[in-house]
Backbone atoms as SQL, in Angstrom:
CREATE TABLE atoms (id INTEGER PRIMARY KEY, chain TEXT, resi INTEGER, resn TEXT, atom TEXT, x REAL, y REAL, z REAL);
INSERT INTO atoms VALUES
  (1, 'A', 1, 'UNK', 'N', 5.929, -1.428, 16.823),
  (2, 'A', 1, 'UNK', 'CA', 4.988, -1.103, 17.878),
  (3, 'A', 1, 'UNK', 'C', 3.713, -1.935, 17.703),
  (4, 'A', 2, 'UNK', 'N', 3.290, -2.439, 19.165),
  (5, 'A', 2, 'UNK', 'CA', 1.845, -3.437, 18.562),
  (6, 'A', 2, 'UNK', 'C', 0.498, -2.413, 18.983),
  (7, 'A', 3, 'UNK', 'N', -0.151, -2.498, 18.296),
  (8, 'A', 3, 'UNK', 'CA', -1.083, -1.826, 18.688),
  (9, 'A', 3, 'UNK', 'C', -2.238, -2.464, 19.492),
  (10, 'A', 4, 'UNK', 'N', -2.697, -1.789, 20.696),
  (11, 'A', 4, 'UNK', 'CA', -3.286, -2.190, 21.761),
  (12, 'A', 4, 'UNK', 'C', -5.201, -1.912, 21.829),
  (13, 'A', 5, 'UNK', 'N', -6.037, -2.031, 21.890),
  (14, 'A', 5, 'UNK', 'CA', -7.497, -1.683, 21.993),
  (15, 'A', 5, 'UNK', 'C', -8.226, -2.113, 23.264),
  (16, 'A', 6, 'UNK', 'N', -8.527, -1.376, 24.180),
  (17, 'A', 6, 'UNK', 'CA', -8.933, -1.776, 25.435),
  (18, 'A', 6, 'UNK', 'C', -8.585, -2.971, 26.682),
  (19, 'A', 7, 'UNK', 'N', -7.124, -2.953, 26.349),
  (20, 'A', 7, 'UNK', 'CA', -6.009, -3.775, 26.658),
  (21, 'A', 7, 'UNK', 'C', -5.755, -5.280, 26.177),
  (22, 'A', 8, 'UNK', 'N', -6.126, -5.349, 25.021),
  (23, 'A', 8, 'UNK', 'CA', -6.464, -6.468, 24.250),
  (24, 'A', 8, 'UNK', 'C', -5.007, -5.690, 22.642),
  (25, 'A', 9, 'UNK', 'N', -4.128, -6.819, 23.363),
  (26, 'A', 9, 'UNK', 'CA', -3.086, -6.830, 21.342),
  (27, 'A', 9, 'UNK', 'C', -3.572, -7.053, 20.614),
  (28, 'A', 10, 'UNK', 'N', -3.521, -6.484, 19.081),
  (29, 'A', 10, 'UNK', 'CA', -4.249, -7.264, 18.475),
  (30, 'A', 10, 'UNK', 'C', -3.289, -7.503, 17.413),
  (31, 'A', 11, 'UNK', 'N', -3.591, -8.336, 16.596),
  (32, 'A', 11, 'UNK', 'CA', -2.533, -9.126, 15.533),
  (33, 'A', 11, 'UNK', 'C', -2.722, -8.885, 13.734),
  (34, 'A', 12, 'UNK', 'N', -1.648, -9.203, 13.575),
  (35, 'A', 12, 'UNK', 'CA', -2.014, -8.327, 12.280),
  (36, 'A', 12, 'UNK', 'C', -3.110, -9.176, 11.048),
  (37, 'A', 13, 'UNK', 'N', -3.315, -8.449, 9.936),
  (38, 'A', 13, 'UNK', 'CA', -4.586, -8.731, 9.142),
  (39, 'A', 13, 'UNK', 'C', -4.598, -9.645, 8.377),
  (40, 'A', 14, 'UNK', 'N', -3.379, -10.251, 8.199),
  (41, 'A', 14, 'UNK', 'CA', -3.702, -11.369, 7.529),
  (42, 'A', 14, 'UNK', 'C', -2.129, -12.399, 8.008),
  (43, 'A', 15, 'UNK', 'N', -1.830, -13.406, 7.413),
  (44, 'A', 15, 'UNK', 'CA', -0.486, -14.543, 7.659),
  (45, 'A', 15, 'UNK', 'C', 0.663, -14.010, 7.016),
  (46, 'A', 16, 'UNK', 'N', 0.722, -13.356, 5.781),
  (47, 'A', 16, 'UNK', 'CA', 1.676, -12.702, 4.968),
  (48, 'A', 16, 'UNK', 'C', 1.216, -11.552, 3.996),
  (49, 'A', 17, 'UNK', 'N', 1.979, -10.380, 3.873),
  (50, 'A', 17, 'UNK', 'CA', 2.032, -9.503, 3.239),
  (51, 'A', 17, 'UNK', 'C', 2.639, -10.590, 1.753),
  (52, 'A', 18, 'UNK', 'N', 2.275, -10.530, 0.116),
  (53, 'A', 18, 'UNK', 'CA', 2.390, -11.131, -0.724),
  (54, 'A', 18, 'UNK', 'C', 2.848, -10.050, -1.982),
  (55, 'A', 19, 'UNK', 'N', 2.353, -8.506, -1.429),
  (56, 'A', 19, 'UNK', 'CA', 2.829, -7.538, -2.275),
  (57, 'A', 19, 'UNK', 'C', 2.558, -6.488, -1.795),
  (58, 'A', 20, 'UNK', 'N', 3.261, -5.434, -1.821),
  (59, 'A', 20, 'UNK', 'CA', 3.078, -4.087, -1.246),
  (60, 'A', 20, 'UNK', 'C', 3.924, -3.237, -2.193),
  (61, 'A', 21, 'UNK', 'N', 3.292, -1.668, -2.524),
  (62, 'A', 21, 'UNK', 'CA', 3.670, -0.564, -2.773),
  (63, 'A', 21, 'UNK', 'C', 2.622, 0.650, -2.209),
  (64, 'A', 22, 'UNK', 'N', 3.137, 1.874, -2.730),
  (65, 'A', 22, 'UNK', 'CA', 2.429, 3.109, -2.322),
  (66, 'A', 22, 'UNK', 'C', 1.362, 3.012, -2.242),
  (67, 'A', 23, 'UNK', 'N', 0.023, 2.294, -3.030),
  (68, 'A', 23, 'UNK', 'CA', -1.244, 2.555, -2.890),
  (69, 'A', 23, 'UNK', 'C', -1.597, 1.085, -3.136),
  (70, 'A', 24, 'UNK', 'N', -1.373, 0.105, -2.772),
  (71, 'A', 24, 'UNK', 'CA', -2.046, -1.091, -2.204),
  (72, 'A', 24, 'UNK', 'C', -0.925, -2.076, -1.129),
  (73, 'A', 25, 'UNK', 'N', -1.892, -2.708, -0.390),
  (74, 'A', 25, 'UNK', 'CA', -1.038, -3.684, 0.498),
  (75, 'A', 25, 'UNK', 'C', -1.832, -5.088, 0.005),
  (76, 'A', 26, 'UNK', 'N', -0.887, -6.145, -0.335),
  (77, 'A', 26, 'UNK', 'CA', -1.910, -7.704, -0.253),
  (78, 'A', 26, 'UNK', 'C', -1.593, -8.310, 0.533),
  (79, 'A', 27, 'UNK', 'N', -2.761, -8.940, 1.833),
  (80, 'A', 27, 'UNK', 'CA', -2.339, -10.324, 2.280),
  (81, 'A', 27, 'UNK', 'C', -3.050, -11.667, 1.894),
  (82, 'A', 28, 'UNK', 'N', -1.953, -12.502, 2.382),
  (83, 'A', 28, 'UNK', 'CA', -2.905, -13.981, 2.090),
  (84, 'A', 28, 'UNK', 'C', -3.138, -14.266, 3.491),
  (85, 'A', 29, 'UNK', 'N', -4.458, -14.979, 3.347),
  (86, 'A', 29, 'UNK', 'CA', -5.125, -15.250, 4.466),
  (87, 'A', 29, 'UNK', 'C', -5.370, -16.931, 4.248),
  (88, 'A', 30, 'UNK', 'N', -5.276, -17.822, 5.059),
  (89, 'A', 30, 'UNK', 'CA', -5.440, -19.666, 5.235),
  (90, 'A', 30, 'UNK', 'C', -6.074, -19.593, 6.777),
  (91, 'A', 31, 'UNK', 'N', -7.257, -20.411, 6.295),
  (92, 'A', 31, 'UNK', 'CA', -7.908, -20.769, 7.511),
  (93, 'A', 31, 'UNK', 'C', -8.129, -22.015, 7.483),
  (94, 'A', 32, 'UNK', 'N', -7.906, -22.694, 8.081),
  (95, 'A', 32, 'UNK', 'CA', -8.073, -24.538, 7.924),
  (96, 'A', 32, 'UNK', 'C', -9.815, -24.448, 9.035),
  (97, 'A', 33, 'UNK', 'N', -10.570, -25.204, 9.093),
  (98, 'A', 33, 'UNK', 'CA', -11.668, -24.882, 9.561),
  (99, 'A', 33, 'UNK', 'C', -11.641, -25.872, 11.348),
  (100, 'A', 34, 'UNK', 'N', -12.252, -24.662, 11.738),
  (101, 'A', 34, 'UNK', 'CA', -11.894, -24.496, 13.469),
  (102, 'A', 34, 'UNK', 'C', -10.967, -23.360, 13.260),
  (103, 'A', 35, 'UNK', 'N', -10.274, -22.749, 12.711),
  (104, 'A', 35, 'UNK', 'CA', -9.123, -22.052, 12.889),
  (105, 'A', 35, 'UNK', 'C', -9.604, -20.314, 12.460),
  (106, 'A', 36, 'UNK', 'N', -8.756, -19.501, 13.420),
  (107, 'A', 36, 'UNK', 'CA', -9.363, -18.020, 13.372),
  (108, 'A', 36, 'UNK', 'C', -7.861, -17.490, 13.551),
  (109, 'A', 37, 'UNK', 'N', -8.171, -16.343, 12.837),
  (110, 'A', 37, 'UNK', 'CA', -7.476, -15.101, 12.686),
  (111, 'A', 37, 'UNK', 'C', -7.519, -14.641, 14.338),
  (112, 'A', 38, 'UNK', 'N', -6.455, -13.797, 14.747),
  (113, 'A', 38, 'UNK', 'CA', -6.488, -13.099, 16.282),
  (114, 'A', 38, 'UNK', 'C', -7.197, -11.734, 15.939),
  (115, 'A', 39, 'UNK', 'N', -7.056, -11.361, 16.717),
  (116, 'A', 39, 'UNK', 'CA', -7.945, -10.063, 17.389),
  (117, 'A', 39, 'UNK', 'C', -7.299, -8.842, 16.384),
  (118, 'A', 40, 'UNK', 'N', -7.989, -8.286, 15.366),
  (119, 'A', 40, 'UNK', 'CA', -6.958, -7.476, 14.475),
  (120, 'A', 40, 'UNK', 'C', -7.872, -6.015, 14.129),
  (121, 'A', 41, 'UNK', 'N', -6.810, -4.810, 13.468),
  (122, 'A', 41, 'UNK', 'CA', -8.037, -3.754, 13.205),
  (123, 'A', 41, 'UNK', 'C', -7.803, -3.462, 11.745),
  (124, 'A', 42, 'UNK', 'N', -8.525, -2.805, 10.692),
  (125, 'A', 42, 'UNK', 'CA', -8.534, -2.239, 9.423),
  (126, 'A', 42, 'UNK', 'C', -8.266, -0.729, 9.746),
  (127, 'A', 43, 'UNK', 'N', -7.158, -0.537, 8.969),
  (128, 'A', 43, 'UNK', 'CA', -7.067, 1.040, 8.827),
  (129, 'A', 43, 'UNK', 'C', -6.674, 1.631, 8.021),
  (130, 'A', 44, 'UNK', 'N', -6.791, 0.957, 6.577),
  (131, 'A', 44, 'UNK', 'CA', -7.587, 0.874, 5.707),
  (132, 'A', 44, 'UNK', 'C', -8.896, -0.013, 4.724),
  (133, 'A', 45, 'UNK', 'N', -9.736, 0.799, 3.694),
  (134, 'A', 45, 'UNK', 'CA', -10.281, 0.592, 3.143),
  (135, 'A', 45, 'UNK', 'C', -9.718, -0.717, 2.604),
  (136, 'A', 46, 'UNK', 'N', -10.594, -1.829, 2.409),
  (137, 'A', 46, 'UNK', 'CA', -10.175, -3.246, 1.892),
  (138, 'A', 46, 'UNK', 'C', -11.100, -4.036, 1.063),
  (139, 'A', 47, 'UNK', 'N', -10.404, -5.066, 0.062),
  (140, 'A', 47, 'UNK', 'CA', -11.469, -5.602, -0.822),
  (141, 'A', 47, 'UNK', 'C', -10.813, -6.862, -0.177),
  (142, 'A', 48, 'UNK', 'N', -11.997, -8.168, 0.157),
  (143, 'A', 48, 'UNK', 'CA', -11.646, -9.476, 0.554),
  (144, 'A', 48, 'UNK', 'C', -11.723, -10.404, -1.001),
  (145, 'A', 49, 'UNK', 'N', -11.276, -11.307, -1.478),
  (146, 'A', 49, 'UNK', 'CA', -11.240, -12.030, -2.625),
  (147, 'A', 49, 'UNK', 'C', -11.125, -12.984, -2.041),
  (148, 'A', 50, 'UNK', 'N', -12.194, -14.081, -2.096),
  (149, 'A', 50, 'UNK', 'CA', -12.310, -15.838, -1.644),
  (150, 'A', 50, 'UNK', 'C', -11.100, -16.279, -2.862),
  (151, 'A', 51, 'UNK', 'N', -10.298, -16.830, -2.389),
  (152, 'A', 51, 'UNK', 'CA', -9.656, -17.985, -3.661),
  (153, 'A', 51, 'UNK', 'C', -10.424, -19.476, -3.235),
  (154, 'A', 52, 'UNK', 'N', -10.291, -19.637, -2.448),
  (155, 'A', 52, 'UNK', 'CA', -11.123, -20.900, -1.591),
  (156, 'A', 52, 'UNK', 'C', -12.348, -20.347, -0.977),
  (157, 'A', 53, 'UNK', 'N', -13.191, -20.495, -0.893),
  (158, 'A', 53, 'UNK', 'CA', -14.758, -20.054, 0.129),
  (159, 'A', 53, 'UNK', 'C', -14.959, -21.403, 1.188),
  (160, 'A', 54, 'UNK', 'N', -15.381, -19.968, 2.019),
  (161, 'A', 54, 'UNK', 'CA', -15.749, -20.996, 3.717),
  (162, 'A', 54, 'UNK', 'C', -16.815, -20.437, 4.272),
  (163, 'A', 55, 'UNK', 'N', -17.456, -20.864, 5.143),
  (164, 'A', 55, 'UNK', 'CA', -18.365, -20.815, 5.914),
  (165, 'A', 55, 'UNK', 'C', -17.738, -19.552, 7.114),
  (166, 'A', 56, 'UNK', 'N', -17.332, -18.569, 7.242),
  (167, 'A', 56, 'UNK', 'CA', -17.089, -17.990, 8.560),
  (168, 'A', 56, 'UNK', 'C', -17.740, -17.040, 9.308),
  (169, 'A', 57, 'UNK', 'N', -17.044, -16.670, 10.226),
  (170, 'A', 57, 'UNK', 'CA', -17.965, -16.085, 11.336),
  (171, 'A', 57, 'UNK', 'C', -16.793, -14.538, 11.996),
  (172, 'A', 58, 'UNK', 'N', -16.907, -13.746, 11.715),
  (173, 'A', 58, 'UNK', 'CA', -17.033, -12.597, 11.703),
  (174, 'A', 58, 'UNK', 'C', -17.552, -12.376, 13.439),
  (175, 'A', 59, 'UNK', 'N', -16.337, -12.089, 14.717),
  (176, 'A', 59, 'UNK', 'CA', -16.503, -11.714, 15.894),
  (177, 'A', 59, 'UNK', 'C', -15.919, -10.334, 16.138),
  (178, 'A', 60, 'UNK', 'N', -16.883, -9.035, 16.669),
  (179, 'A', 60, 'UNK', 'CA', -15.914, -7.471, 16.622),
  (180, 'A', 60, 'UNK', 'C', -15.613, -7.801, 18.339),
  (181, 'A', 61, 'UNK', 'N', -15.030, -6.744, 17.930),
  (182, 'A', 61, 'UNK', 'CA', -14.360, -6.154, 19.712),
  (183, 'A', 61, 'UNK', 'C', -15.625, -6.556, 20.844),
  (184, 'A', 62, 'UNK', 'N', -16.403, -5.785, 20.549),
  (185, 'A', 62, 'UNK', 'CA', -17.724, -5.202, 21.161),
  (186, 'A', 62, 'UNK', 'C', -18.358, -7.065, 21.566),
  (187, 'A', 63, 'UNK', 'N', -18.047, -8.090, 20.985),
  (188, 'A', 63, 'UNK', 'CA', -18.686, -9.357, 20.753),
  (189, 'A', 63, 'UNK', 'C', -19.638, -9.226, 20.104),
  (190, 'A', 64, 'UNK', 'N', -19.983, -8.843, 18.931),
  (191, 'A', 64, 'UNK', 'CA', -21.439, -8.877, 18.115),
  (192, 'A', 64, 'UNK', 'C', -20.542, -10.077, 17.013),
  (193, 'A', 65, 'UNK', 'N', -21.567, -10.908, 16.856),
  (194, 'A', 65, 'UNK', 'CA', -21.356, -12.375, 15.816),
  (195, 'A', 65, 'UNK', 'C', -22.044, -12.055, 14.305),
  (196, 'A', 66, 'UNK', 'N', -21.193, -12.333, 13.338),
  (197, 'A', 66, 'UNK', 'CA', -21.595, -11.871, 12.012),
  (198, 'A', 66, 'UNK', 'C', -21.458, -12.932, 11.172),
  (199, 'A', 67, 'UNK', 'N', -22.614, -13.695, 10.478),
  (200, 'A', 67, 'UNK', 'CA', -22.491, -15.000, 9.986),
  (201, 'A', 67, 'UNK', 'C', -21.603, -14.392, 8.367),
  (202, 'A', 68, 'UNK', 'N', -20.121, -15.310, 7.853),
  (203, 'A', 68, 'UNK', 'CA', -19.835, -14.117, 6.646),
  (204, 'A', 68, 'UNK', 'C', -19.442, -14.963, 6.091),
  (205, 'A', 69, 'UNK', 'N', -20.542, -16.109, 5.022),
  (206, 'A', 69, 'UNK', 'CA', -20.344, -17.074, 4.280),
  (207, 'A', 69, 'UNK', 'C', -19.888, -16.245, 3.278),
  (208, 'A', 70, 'UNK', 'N', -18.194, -17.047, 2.661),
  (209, 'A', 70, 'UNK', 'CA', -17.655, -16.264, 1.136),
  (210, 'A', 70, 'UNK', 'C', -17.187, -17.452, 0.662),
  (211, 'A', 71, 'UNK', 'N', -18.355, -17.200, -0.835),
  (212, 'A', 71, 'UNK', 'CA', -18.349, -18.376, -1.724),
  (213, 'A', 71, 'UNK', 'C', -17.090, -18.254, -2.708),
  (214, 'A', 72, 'UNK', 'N', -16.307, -19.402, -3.205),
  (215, 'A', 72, 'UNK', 'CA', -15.267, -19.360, -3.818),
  (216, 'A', 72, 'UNK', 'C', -15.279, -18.584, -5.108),
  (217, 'A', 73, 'UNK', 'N', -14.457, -17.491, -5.500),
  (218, 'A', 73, 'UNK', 'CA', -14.512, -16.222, -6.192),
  (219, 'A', 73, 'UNK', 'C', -15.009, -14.885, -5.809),
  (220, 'A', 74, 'UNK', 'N', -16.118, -14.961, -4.529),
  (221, 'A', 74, 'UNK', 'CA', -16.610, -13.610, -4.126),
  (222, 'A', 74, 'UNK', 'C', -15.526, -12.522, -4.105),
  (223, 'A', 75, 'UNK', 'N', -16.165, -11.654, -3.837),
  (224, 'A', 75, 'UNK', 'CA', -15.138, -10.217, -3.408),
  (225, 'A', 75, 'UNK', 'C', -16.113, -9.515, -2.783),
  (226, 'A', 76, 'UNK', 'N', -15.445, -8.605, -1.674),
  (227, 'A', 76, 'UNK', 'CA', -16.241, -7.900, -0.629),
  (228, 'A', 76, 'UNK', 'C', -15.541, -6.716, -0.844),
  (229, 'A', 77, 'UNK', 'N', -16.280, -5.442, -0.466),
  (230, 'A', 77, 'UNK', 'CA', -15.364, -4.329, -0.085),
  (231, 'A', 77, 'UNK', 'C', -16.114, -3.611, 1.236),
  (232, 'A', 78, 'UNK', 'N', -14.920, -3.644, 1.888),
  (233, 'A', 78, 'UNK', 'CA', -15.364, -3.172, 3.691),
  (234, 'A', 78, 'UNK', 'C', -14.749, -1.472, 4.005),
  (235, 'A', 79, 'UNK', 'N', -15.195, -1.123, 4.629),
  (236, 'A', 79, 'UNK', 'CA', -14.723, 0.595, 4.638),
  (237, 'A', 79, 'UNK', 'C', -13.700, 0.333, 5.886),
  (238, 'A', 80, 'UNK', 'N', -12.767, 0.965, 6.619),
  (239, 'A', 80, 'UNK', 'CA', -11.744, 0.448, 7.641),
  (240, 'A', 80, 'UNK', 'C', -12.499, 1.097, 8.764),
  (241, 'A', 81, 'UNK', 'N', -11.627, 0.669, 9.837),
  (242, 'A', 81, 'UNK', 'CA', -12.306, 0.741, 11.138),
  (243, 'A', 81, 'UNK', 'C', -12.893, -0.183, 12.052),
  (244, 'A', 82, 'UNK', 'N', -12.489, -1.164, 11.060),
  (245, 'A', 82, 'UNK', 'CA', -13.266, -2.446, 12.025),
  (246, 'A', 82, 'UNK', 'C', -12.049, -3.255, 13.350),
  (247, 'A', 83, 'UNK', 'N', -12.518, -3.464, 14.144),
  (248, 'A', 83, 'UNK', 'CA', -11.617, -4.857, 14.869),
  (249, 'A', 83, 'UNK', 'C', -12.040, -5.721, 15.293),
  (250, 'A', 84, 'UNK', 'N', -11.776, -6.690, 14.581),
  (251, 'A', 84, 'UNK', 'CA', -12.577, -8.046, 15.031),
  (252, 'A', 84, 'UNK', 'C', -12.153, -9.458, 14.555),
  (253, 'A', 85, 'UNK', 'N', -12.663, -10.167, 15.161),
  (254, 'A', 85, 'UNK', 'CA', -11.347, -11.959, 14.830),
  (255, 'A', 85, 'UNK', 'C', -12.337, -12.192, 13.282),
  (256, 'A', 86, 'UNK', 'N', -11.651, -13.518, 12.685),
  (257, 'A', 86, 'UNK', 'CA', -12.701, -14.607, 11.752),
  (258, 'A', 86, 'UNK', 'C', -11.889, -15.611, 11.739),
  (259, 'A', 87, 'UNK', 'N', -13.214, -16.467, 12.083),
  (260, 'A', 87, 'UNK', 'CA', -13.236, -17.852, 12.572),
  (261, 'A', 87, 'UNK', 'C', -13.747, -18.661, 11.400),
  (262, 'A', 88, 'UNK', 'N', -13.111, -19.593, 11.141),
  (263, 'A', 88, 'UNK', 'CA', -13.334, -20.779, 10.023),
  (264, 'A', 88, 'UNK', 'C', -14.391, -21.720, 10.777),
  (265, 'A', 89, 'UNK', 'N', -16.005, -21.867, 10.692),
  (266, 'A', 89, 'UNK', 'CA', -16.774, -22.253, 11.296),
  (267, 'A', 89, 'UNK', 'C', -17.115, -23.593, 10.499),
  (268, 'A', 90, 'UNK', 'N', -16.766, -23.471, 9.017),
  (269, 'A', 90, 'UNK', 'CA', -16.986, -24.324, 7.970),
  (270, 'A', 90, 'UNK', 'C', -16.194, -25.801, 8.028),
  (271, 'A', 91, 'UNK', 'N', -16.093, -26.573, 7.260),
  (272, 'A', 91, 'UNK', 'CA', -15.394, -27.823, 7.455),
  (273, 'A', 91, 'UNK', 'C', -14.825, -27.994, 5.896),
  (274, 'A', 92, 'UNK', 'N', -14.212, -26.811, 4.995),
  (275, 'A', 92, 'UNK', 'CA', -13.182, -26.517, 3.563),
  (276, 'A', 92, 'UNK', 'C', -12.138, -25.875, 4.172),
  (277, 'A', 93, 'UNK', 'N', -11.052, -25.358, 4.057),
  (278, 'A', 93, 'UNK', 'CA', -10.452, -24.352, 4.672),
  (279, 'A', 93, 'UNK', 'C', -10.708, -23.391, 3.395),
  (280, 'A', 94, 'UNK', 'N', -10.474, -21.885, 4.103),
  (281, 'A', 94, 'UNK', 'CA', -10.340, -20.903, 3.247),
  (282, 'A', 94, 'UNK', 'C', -9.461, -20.095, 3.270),
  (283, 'A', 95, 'UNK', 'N', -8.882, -19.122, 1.294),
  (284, 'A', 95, 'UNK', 'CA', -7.922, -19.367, 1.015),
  (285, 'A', 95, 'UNK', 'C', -8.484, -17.697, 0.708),
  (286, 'A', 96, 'UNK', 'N', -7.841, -16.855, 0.780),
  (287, 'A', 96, 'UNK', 'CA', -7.967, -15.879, 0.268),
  (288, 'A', 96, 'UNK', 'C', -7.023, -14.389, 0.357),
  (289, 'A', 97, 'UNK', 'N', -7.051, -13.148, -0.626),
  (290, 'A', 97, 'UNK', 'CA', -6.279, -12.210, -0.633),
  (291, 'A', 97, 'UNK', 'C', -6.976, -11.285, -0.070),
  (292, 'A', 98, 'UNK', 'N', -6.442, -10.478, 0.863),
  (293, 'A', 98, 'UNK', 'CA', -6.999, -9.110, 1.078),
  (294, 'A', 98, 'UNK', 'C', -5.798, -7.425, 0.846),
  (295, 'A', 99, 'UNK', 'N', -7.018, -6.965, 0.010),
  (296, 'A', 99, 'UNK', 'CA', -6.323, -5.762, -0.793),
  (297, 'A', 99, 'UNK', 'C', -6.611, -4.902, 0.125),
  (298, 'A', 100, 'UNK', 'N', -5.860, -4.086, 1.062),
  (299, 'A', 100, 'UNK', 'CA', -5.799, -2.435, 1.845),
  (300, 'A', 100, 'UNK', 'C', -5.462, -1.639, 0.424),
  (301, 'A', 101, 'UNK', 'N', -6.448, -0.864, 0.563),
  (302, 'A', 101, 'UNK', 'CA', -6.223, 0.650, -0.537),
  (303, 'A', 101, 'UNK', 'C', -5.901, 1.620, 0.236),
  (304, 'A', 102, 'UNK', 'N', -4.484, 1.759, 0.296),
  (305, 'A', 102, 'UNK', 'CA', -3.673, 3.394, 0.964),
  (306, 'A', 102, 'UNK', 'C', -4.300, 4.472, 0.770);
């Protein structure tokens, strides 16, 4: 089933699932720069891990623009609920895992 938000599909959270069990999901995420993720939501709690760092840009549903430079090694932790694209604004591509905590 795809899930729909104000008649807008949205796509899933990252390019590949890399490991999954009961209480974590990982994806890998590749952004070559110009290049964005589609329209996606969190529903769960998530930690982002740069393997590569880029310059990106963070667009929600609503259109509010979020400048979200992640330097190579950072880690973020975001609470779920969000839907919104990220766009590789930078000129590195970026390389990174994102952990959902079930």
């Amino acid at each position: 089933m795809t899930d729909v938000v104000d008649g807008t599909e949205l796509g899933p959270v990252g390019q590949e699932i890399v490991f999954e069990n009961e209480r974590v999901r990982v994806w890998h995420i590749r952004l070559e720069p110009g290049e964005r993720q589609p329209l996606h939501r969190h529903d769960h709690p998530y930690l982002v891990v740069a393997v590569q760092g880029a310059k990106n840009v963070v667009q929600t549903i609503d259109g509010t623009r979020i400048d979200a430079d992640e330097p190579t090694g950072g880690v973020v932790y975001r609470d779920p609920g969000a839907v919104h694209m990220l766009t590789n604004v930078g000129d590195t591509t970026y390389l990174a895992r994102l952990v959902e905590l079930k």
